[in-house]
C-alpha positions, -999 to +999 in steps of 0.1 A: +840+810-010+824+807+021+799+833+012+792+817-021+782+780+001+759+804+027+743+819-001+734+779-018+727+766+017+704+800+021+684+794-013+681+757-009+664+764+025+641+791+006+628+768-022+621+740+007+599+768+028+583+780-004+571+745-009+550+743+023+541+780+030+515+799+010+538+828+008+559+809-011+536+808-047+547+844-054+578+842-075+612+855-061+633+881-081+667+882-062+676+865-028+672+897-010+633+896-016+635+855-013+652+861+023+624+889+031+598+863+023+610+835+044+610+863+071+572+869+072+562+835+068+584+822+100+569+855+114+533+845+106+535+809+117+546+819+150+516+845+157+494+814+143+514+792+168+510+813+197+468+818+189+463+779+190+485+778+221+466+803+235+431+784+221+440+748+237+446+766+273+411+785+270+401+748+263+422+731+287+402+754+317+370+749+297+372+714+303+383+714+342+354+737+345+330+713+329+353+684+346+342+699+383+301+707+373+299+669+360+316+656+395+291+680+413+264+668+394+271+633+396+273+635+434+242+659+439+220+629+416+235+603+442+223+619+470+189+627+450+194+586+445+199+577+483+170+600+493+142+585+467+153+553+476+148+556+513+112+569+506+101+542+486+113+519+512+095+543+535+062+538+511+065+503+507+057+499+541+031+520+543+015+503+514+018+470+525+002+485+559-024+501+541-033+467+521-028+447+558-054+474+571-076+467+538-077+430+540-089+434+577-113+464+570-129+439+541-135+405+567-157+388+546-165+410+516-136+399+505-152+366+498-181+381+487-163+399+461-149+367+447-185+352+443-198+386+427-163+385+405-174+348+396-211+357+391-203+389+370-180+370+344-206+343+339-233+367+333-206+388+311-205+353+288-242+351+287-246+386+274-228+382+250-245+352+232-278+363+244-307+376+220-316+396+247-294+421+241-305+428+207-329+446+224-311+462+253-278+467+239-246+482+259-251+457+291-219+440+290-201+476+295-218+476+327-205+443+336-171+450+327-167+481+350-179+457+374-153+430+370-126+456+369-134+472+399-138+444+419-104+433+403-088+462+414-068+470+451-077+505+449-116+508+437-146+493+450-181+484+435-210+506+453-241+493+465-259+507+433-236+486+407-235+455+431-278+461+433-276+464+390-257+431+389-286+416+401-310+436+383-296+423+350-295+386+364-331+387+369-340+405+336-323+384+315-344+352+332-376+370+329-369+385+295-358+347+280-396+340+286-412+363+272-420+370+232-416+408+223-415+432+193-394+462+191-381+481+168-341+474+153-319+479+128-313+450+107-282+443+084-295+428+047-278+402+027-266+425+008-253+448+041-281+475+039-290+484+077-327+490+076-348+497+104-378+475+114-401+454+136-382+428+152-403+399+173-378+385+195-393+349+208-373+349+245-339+338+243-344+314+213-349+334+179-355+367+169-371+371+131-385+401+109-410+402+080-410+367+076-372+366+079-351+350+108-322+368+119-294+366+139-266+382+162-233+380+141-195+392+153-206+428+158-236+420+181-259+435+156-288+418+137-286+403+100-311+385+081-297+349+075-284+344+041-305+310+038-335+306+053-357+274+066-384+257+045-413+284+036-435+270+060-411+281+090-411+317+070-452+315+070-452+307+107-427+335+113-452+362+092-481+349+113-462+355+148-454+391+135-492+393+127-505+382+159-509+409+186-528+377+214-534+339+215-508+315+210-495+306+176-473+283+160-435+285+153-405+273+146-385+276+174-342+266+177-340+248+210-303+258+207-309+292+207-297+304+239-263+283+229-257+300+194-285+284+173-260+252+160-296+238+152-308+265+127-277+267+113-276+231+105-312+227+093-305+255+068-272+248+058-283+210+047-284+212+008-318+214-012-327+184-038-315+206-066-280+211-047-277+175-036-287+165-074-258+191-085-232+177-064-239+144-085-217+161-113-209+146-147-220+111-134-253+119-116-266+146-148-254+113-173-278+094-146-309+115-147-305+120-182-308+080-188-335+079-161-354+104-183-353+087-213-362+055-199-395+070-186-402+086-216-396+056-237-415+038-209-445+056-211-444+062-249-447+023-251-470+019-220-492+044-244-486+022-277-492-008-262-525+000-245-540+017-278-528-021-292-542-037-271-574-020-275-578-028-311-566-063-306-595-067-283-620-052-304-607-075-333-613-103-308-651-089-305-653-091-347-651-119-377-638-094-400-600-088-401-589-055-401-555-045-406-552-018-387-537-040-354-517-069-355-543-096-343-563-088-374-533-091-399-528-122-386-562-134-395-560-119-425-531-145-436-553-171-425-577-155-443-554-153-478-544-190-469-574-211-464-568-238-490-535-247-476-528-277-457-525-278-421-483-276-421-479-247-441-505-230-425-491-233-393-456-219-408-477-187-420-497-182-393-462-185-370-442-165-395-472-135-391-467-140-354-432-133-358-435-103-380-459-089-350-432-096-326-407-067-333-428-044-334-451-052-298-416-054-279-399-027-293-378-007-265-384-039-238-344-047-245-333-008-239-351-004-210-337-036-190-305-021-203-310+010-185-322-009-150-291-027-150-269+000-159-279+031-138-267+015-105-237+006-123-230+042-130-240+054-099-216+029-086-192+046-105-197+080-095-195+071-062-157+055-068-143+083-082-161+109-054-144+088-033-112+091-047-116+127-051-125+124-011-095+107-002-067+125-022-085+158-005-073+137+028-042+132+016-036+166+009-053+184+041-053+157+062-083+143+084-086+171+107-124+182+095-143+153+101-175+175+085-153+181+051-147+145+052-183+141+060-194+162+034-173+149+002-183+110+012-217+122+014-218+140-024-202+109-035-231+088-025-255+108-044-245+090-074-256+060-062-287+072-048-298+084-079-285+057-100-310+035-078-338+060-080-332+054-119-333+013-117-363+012-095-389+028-114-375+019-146-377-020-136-410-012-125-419+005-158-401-026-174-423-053-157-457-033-164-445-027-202-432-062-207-471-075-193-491-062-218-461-070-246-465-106-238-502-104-235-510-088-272-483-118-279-500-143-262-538-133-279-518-135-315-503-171-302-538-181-291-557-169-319-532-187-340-530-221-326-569-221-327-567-209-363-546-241-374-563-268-352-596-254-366-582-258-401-568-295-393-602-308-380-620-293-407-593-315-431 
């Protein structure tokens, strides 16, 4: 009985190692084999037990070995610590020594080194703007060696570079008064670099074939995109031209500053851009303005060819139809036997007729004078609106933007009164010879009837 519970206990121990072990996924035939296996798997777990013990105390020293060369290191870099920190305590002194000793050594070139610093950085600015160095380029390198070394506790100018400084100082005053050509290369509008004749007048303009240029971010010549009235261009071919004597140019007094002048003079708009900048309103404007004159000078040309024949009728007793003095006579003419009332009532009703035709266009051209300022009026309104909603939007800040929209608004008025002007003018002069080809008809007339009245 007992044997028979060993045996269970035996097997149920078996199938619980066979779970875990890898042994245990070969199948059993009887429990003598099942018993063998267990054996070599307890077996093989303790030689695998023993080789990690044996691999942790190989560790285990590892790491005191390791343990001890970190503490050693650790204390060798501490004294390495203490010992660099002593010298540069030892070093500080000397340097503050050697800068005591400098200071004393440099009395007062110390000062003078201040005023040449000063001097330097000022010319430095100068180069920089100056048209001068179109023709001797690379001077501000120079200068900015300078400035460093003199900046510097460890370098010092030499006599040569201090001597230079004032070399360039006087080159650049004798060079602003002279007028020189030499040769450059010169960026296009359209960014070609080509090389040229360049007269540089001093330190206030430099131009080229007829073009003026100037220095732009890179410190290089470019032709101007817009140039100054052709006159200034003609003067600018002729100094290129002239090789002695003096002749006339147009020289920027800002030059030496940046040129603001130039810039301005060629940056103000052209009639054709201030007439654009009319828009819808100002081209409406003009193209009232033209009709006016046209219509003006159509009449002006009617009215004087009129006039012509109605004073040649004056000169003859024979109506002639062809102007409107003689078709008036000719009614008197077809109405002799009348009495005096009704011929007064044809002769005004043939003055009448007249009448149409000798003021025609009179009404449309006052029309015009009085409306072209209105227009221009209006133009003006809404540019200003446009103005002020830009403020709105951007705010105030440009005072030239500002500037600039106010001042396109009031071309709209401008033109609008260069409209009413002459076409009031035209008006008047038009109007005169209406009412005197009138008046002659009226005349002639009134003589007609009182003629016919005394001969009754």
């Amino acid at each position: 009985m007992k044997t028979s519970i060993a045996k269970r206990v035996l097997v149920a121990a078996a199938a619980g190692l066979i779970s875990f072990t890898a042994v245990a996924q070969d199948k059993a035939t009887s429990l003598d084999q099942l018993l063998k296996m267990v054996q070599q798997s307890k077996i093989a777990e303790s030689k695998e037990h023993k080789q990690r013990e044996a691999e942790f105390r190989r560790q285990k020293a590892n790491q005191q070995a390791l343990l001890t060369q970190a503490q050693n290191t650790r204390a060798s870099e501490e004294a390495r610590s203490e010992r660099l920190e002593q010298k540069y305590q030892e070093q500080e002194v000397l340097v503050q020594q050697k800068r005591q000793q400098l200071d004393e050594r440099l009395g007062s070139l110390k000062e003078l080194f201040g005023h040449l610093t000063s001097t330097a950085g000022d010319l430095r600015a100068n180069l920089d703007s100056s048209l001068v160095s179109a023709q001797y380029p690379g001077r501000t390198e120079f200068v900015d060696t300078l400035i460093d070394k003199m900046n510097s506790a460890t370098k010092l100018p030499t006599i040569e570079e201090i001597e230079r400084l004032w070399y360039e100082l006087q080159r650049e005053t004798v060079e602003s008064g002279k007028v020189v050509k030499f040769s450059g290369t010169v960026i296009k509008p359209d960014g070609e670099q080509v090389e040229q004749e360049v007269v540089r007048v001093g330190n206030f303009n430099l131009v080229s074939n007829g073009k003026y240029l100037e220095m732009n971010d890179a410190h290089k010549m470019a032709e101007l995109i817009r140039q100054p009235d052709g006159k200034y261009l003609s003067m600018a071919e002729d100094l290129q031209a002239a090789t002695s004597g003096f002749t006339a140019f147009g020289v920027d007094p800002t030059g030496p500053t940046g040129g603001s002048y130039l810039k301005a003079m060629i940056n103000s708009p052209s009639l054709v851009e201030r007439w654009h900048q009319g828009s819808i309103v100002g081209y409406i404007i003009t193209g009232v303005g033209a009709i006016a004159m046209l219509l003006a000078v159509w009449r002006l040309i009617v009215l004087s060819g009129v006039s012509a024949k109605v004073s040649a009728q004056l000169r003859s007793s024979t109506p002639n139809t062809n102007n409107p003095l003689g078709r008036v006579l000719a009614v008197a003419e077809e109405n002799k036997g009348v009495d005096g009332e009704t011929l007064e009532l044809k002769m005004e009703e043939a003055v009448l007729k007249e009448r149409p035709a000798i003021e025609s266009g009179l009404n449309l051209l006052k029309i015009i004078a009085m409306v072209a300022p209105l227009l221009g009026l209006l133009g003006t309104v809404t540019g200003m609106i446009i103005t002020f909603q830009a403020i709105t939007i951007f705010g105030a800040g440009d005072p030239k933007a500002m500037a600039g929209g106010i001042s396109s608004a009031l071309v709209t008025t401008v033109l609008g009164l260069c409209v009413a002007i002459p076409t009031v003018l035209m008006h008047t002069i038009v109007n005169g010879r209406a009412k005197r080809i009138l008046h002659i008809l009226e005349e002639q007339s009134a003589g007609i009837v009182a003629e016919n009245a005394e001969r009754k």
